[in-house]
N, C-alpha and C positions, 0 to 999 in steps of 0.2 A: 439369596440364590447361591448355589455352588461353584464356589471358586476352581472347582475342577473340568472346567469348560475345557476343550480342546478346540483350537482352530487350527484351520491349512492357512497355509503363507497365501495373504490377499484375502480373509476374513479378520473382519474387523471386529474386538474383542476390548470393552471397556470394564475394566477393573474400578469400583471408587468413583464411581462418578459421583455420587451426591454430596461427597465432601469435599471435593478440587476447590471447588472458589471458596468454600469457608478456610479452608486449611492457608490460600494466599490469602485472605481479607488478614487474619489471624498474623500474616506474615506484614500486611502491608499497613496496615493499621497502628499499629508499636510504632513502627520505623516513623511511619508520618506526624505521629504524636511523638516522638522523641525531637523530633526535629522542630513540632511548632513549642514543646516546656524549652528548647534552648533558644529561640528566639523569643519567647517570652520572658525567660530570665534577663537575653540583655537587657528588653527594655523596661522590665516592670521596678528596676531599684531605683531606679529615677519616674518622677509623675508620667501617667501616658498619656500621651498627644493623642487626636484624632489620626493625625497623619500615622502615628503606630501602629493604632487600632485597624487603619486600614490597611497598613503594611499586614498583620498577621492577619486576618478576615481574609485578602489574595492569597496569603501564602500554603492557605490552609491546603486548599484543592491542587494545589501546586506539588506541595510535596505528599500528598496522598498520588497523583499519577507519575510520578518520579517512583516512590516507592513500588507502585504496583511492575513498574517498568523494570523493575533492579532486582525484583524478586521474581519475572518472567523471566528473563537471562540468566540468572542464577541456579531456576531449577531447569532451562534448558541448557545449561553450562554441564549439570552434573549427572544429567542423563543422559546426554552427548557422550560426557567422559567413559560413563561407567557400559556404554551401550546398550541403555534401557529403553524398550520402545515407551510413548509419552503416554499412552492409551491402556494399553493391559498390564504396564507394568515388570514385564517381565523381558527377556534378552530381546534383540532387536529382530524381529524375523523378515526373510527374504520376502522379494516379490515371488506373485503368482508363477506357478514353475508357465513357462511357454508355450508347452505342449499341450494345455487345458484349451479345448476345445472352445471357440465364441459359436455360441447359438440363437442370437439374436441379430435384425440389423440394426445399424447404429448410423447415426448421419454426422458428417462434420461441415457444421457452420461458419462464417468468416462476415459478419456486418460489415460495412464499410462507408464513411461519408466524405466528400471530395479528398478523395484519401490520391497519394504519389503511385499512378497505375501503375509503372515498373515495379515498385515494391510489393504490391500487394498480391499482384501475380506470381510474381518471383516466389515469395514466399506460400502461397497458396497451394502453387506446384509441386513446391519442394516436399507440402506433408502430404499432398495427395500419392506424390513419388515414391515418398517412404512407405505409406501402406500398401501400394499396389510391390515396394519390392517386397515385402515382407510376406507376399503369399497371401496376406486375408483382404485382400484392397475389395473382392467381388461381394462381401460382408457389410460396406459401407458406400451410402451416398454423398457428393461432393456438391455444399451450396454456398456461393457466392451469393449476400445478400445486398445490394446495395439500396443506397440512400441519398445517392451522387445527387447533387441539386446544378453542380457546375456543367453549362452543353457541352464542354470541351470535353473534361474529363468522361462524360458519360461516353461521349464516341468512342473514344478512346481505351474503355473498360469492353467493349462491344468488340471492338477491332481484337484487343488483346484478347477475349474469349472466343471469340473463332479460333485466332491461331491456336492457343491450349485444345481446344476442341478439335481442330481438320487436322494441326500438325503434331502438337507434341502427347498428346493424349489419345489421338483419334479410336484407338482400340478401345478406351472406356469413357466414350462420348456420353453413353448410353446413364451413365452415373455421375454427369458431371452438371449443376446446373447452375444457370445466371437469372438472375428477376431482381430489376429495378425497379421501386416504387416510385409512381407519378407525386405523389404526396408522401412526405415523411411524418405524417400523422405519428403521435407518439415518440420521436425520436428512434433510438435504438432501441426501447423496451416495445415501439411496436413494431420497428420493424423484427423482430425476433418471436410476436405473437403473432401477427401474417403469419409467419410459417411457420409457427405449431398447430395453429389454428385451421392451414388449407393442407399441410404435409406430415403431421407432428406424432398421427396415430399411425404411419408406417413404419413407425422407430421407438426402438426400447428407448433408447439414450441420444443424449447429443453430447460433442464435447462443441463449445464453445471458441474458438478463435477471437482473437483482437484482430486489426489490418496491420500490426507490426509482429503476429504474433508466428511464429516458427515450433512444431514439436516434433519430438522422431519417432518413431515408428515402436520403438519399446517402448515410448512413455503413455502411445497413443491404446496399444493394444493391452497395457498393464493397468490403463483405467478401465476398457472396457471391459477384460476378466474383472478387475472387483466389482463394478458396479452388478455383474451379474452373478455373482457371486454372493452380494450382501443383498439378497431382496428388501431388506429394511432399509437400507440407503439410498437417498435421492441424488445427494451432489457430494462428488470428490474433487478436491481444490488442488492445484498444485500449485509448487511458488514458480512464479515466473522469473527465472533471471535473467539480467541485460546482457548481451550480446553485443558484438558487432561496434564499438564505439570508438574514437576516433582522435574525437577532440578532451582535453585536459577536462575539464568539467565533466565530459560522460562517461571517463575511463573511471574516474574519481567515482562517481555513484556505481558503478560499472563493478569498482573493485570493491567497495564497500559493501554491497549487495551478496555477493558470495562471498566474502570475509564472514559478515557478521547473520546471514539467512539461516542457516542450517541450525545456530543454534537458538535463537530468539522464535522461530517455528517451532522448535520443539517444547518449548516452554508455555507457546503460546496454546498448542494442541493438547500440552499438560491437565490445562485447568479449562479450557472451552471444550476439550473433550469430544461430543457427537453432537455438539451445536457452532460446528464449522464458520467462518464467514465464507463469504463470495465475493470475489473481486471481480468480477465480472469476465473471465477469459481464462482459457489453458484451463479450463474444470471439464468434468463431465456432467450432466443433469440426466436423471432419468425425465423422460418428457410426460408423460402421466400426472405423478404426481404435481410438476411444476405447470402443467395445462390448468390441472382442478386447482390449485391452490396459492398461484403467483399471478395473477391476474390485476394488476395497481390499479388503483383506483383514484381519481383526484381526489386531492385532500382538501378539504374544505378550510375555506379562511383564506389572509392574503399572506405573501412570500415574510420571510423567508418560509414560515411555517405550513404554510398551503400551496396549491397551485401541483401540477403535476411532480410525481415521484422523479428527482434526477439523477440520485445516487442509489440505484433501483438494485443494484448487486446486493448489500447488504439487508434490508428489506425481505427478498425473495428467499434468501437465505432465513431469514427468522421464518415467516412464514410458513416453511417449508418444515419447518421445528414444531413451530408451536404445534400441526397440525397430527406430530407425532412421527415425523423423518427423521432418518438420522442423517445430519451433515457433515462429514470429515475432512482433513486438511492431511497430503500427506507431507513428511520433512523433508524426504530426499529433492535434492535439486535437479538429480539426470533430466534430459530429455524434455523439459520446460524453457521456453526462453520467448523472450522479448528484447523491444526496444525504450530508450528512454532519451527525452530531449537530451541534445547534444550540449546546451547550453542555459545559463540560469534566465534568462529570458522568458526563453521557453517554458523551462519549469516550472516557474511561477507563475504561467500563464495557466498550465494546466492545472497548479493548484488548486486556481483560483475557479475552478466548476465544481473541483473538488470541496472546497471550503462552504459553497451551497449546500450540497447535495448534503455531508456529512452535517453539519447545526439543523439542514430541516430534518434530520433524524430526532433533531431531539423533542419534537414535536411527535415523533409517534413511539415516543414511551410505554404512553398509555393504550397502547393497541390490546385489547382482549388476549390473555391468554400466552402472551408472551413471555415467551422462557427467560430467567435471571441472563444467562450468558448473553443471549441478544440485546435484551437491554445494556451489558456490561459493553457489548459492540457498538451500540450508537452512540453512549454514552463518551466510552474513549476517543471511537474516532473523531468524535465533534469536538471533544475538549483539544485532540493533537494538536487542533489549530486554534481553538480558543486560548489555550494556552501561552501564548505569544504575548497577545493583547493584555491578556493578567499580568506574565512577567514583565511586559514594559509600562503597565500599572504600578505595578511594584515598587519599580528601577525609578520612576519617577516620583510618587510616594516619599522613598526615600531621601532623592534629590533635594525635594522640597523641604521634608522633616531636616535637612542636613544644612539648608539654605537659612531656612527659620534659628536655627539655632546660633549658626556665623554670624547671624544678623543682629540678633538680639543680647544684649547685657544678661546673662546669669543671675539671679535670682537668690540669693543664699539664705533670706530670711522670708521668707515667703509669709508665715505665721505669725499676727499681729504681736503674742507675746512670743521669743522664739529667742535663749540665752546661746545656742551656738548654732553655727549655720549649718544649711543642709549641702553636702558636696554634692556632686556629679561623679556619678558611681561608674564605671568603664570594665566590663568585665571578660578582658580580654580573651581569658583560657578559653571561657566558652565561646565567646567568638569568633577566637581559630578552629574551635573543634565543632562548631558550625558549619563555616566555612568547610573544613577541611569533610565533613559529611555533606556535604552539598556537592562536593565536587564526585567524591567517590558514587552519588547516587547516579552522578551525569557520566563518568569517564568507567565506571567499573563493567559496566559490560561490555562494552570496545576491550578494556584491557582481558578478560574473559574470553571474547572472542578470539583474540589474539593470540592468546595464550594456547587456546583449544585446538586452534590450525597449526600450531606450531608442533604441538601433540600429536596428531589426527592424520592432517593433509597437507602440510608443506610442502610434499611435493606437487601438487596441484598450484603452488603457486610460484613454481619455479627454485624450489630450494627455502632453504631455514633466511639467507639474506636477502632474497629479494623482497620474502613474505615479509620480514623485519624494516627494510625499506621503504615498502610502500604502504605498511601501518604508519611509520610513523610520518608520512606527507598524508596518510590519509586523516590521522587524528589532526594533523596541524589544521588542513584546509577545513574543516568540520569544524573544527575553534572559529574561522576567519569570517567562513560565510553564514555560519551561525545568526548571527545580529542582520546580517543582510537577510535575513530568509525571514526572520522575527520579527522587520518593519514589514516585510512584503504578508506577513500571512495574518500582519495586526490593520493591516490597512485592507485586507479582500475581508475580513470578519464587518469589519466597522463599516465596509460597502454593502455588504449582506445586511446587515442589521436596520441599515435606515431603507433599504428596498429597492440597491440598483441589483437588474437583472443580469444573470451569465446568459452569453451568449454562446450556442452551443455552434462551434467551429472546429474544422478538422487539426489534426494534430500536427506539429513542426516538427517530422521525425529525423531529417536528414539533419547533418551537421553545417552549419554556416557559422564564421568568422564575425561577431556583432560586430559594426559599424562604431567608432569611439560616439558616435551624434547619438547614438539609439543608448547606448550604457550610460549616458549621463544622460538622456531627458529622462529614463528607468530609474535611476537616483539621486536627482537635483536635489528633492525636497527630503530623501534622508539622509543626503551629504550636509545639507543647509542645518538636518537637527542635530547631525552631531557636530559641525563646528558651533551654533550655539551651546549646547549641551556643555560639549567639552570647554570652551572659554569661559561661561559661566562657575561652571565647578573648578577649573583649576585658578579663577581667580578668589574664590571666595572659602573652597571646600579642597585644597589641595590633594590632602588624604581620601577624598570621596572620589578627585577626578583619578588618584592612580587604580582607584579600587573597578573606576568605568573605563579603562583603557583597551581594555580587551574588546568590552560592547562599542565602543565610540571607534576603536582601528577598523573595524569592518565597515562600518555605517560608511566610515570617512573615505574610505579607498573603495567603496563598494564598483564605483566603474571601472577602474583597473579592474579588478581581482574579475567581474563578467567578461570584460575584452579580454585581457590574456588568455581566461581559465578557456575561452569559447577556441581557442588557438587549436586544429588539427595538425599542426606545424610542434606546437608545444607538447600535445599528446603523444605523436607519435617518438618524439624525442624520449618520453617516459619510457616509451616501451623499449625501445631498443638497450634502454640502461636499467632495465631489470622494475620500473617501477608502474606498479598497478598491475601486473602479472595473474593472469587467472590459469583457469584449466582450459579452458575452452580454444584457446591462444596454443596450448601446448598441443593439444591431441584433439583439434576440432570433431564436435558432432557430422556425421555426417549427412542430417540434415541440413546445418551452416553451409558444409561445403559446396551443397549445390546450388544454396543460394546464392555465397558467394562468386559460384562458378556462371549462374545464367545471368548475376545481374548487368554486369560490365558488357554484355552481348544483348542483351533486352535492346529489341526493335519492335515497333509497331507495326505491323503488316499493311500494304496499299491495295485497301479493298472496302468494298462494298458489306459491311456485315450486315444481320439480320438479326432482330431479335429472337434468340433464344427458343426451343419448345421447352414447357415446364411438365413435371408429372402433372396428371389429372388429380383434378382437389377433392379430395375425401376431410370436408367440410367437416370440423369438431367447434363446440364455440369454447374459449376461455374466460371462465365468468370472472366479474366482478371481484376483487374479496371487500366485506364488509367487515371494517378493521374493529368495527365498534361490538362483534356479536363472535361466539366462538366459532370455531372452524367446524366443518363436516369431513371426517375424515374420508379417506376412499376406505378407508378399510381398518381392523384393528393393527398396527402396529406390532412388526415383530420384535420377539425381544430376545431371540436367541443369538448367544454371542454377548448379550450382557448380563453384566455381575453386581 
């Protein structure tokens, strides 16, 4: 086709798409084979052990997604630099100019399950607030979908929608609606098919909401011109970034997030191209295509592999592909945000649905029809965390191979007839220059990052020193809790794997101070493995324990480093001395602001509410998909705007 395509800013225009992931496999491929002939150099001059054989068998898939990881920041490092959009290839173009008229309605969504009623209103408001000042509010409807199971909380979501409704909104009562389900049949994948299903054919599009999720009003109205813009497009992702954070730990992800988002998106939308993922929230979907074609189905067989879809964002997103949609991610950060546990607790509690959800992906591989890049999405994200459990295979591997050898008398004649001995061959160069490629596959995109804000947007982070500052606390503490996050995501795998179930529980979004009682029952038994760990090795393998210090410091201090980091006391001390500095902090959204301004005033009203009127149901069904038989499109697939 003719590379002479012309698009308006907010038509989406793919250059090269059938070569992107050969062109990285080509990149990541070398790199990862370069790195398992120097680990088989060290070990092959001397006999190989099973313990070797197993060391390099883990290491394999190890440094094939290290690789893939180093060569996405790499090419979003230099399309960042150069100002290359990641899609067409060519200079970066503006959004949708403002003045393009929306001619459809659109609805915004917001699920919720015993979620903190102050917050979810606060912020609910805040984006309903934003469209209506922006002039097009009369263009979109407003649904609060709950899933509240708690009696307290649900009154209390009822009280808080009256007030939004009689007092703070009353002039667009008429568009604002509440419906709790008695059953949360499906979780959130049904509660979100409920209302495609009874409401979904009065709307081109929906954008999706999380119960922590905040956008503003150009981010909100920039997805709905493209989406109607690009009739071929189903879902536009945006990156959500954390906001609002407090304590040491959530400023830490907080900072690192818009440090390192912008360019690692761009790398990412490089080579997945118009097979987007979906994270579940701050997207838009067009609701048609996602009625006929995202309809989960249980999977047959038992957990982890079967039993209902949990991590249903990415899923919806393939399917939405296969079927011939296009899905796209955009880079820029404006006008997306969210929140994120305040504390590692937390985090790791949320991983740990996530760590389900992602390995039963790997279970529908083999779905019909499934585009390369989707598979490359279940694939990754299920390895992010199986990865953990490999590298402390590894680490332990080696332990043992390191154990066996201290333990045992050297061998020098091994061969019945055999006139001079065989030494023990130690080949150090390449061992450092292992080493020293191992770490650059792990530290060079941080340092990329780094480098790129320094260039780009330092002043978004308060200046060339602050940005400098809180890199390097931010690389430090990423060393520290590394290993703590590496027992926590090798022990929720290993729970997944023999068949204990996630519980699906609302989120811990507010910041609290962990209790010293709670950070050590959290890491008794990976404190306990690494003071074995570590006594073992530095009595027997000294050279082995300096080389685990790094892994064994966190494991060992892992309750300090939760108690402190969880300190709102310690965070906020960051900020005031220039460390962790964002944009948002400098020249808040003023969407933030009016959440920050209703939240501290949030009262409950002393009354009587009623439930809700809903619109009248214009009844659509959303079928089944049959993952095993190809799709039925709605239609031929447009392909203008691709090259």
């Amino acid at each position: 086709m003719s590379t002479s395509l012309k698009t308006s800013p907010g038509q989406f225009l793919v250059r090269g798409r059938s070569w992107r992931v050969m062109f990285m496999t080509l990149l990541t491929l070398p790199t990862a084979a370069l790195a398992m002939w120097a680990l088989l150099e060290i070990f092959r001059p001397n006999v190989l052990t099973w313990l070797e054989i197993g060391q390099l068998a883990l290491s394999l898939p190890l440094f094939v997604w290290l690789s893939m990881s180093f060569w996405t920041a790499v090419t979003g490092f230099i399309l960042k630099l150069l100002n290359i959009d990641p899609l067409s290839l060519k200079r970066s173009q503006p959004s949708p100019d403002q003045t393009i008229p929306i001619k459809q309605r659109h609805a915004i969504i917001m699920p919720v399950y015993n979620e903190d009623t102050a917050r979810i209103m606060v912020g609910f408001e805040a984006c309903v607030q934003e469209l209506l000042d922006s002039g097009y509010g009369q263009l979109y409807d407003f649904y609060m979908l709950s899933d509240t199971r708690d009696p307290d909380k649900a009154e209390a979501e009822l009280k808080a929608w009256h007030q939004l409704c009689e007092n703070n909104l009353s002039a667009y009562k008429d568009q604002l609606f509440y419906r709790r389900r008695e059953k949360n049949i499906g979780r959130k994948v049904g509660n979100i098919t409920e209302f495609c299903e009874r409401w979904g054919s009065n709307y081109e599009a929906m954008i999706v909401l999380d119960a922590d999720s905040v956008m503003s009003a150009k981010r909100m109205l920039d997805l709905t011109r493209r989406i109607e813009m690009n009739p071929d497009t189903a879902l536009i992702q945006t990156i959500p970034m954390p906001v609002r954070q407090h304590s040491f730990f959530g400023r830490f992800v907080q900072f690192a997030a818009h440090l390192y988002s912008p360019m690692l998106a761009t790398g990412l939308s490089f080579w997945q191209t118009d097979s987007a993922n979906y994270w579940g929230h701050n997207a838009i979907i067009r609701v048609v295509p996602f009625m006929q074609h995202c309809g989960l189905p249980r999977i047959e067989g038992r957990a982890p592999f079967g039993g209902e879809v949990l991590s249903h964002d990415f899923v919806e997103a393939a399917l939405l592909r296969r079927a011939g949609w296009q899905c796209f991610l955009l880079t820029d950060t404006d006008g997306s945000y969210e929140e994120v546990p305040a504390n590692m607790i937390d985090y790791a509690i949320r991983d740990r649905r996530w760590v389900q959800g992602n390995i039963q992906h790997l279970g529908l591989l083999g779905v019909k029809k499934l585009k390369l890049t989707n598979r490359l999405h279940f694939s990754f994200g299920a390895f992010a965390y199986i990865s953990s459990i490999v590298l402390f295979a590894v680490l332990g591997l080696g332990t043992a191979d390191a154990l066996v050898k201290a333990l045992s008398t050297p061998d020098f004649f091994a061969a019945q007839y055999q006139l001079f001995p065989t030494w023990q061959i130690a080949k150090e160069s390449i061992m450092l220059a292992t080493l020293w490629g191992t770490i650059a596959l792990l530290f060079m995109p941080k340092v990329l990052g780094i480098a790129l804000a320094m260039i780009q947007r330092r002043k978004q982070f308060g200046g060339l020193f602050k940005l400098l500052k809180g890199s390097v606390v931010e690389v430090f503490m990423a060393i520290l809790i590394a290993p703590i996050m590496m027992f926590y995501h090798s022990f929720f795998v290993l729970s997944v794997l023999i068949g204990h179930k996630v519980r699906w529980e609302a989120q811990e979004r507010e910041g609290r101070m962990v209790p010293w009682r709670d950070a050590l029952v959290y890491t008794r038994w990976m404190t306990l493995l690494a003071i074995v760990w570590g006594g073992v090795t530095a009595w027997f393998t000294p050279v082995l324990f300096l080389w685990l210090l790094p892994v064994l410091t966190g494991m060992f201090i892992g309750a300090a480093v939760i108690r402190f980091s969880s300190s709102d006391r310690f965070g906020l001390w960051c900020r005031r001395h220039g460390i962790f500095v964002i944009k948002e902090e400098l020249s808040q959204d003023s969407s933030l602001n009016k959440v920050d301004a209703a939240l501290p005033i949030f009262k409950l009203p002393d009354c009587q509410a009623n439930v809700p009127a809903l619109p009248a149901d214009k009844y659509q069904p959303m079928p089944l998909q049959k993952l095993n038989e190809s799709p039925q499109p709605m239609r031929a697939p447009v392909t203008s705007g691709q090259v």
